[in-house]
C-alpha positions, 0 to 999 in steps of 0.5 A: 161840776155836773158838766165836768161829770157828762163830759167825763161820761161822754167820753169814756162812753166814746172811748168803750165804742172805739175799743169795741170796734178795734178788739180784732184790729191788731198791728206790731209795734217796733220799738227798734230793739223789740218788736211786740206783735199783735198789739191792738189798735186802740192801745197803741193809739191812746199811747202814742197821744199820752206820749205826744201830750209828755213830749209837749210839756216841756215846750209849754214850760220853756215858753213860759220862763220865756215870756217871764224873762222878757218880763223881768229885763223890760221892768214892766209887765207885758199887756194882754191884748184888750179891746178897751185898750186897743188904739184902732178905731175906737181911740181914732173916732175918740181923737176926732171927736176931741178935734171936733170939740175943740174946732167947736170952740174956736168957731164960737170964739169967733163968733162971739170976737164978730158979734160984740167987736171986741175979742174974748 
């Protein structure tokens, strides 16, 4: 919670510098049928993010249904990737070490059939 809070002051901090230094930059916008003029910099800025982050939303959600689709037509849900699960090195030094135990135990067999003579 206080984290949130000395972000949240950070960076209303940063943003007052960056207005400070952009109150004489100004520029003219033109949105096709009206041209404003003499708009400063930092608003023209901190509209164009906030209309880019609305523009996004839609793509996140798309996604999303997406992905739930693909869930529901192969009956089962998707796993995430996890390093318990994941079938690289570590499931291969599981599987040797399953074959070393098991050559173990035919190698003592043997032994055990050469000793007494008779096998088990």
């Amino acid at each position: 919670m206080v984290v949130r809070l000395l972000c949240t002051i950070a960076t209303l901090v940063i943003l007052a510098f960056f207005v400070g230094y952009n109150l004489d930059n100004k520029c003219d916008v033109n949105l096709l049928v009206h041209t404003f003029k003499d708009v400063h910099i930092f608003i023209t800025i901190i509209i164009s993010f906030a209309a880019g982050s609305l523009f996004t939303l839609p793509v996140i959600f798309i996604h999303k249904s997406k992905k739930n689709k693909k869930e529901d037509e192969s009956g089962q849900k998707q796993k995430k990737f996890s390093f318990k699960k994941n079938k690289g090195l570590l499931a291969k030094a599981e599987v040797a070490a399953e074959e070393i135990k098991s050559e173990d135990k035919t190698i003592s067999s043997e032994n055990s059939e050469s000793e007494t003579g008779n096998p088990v």
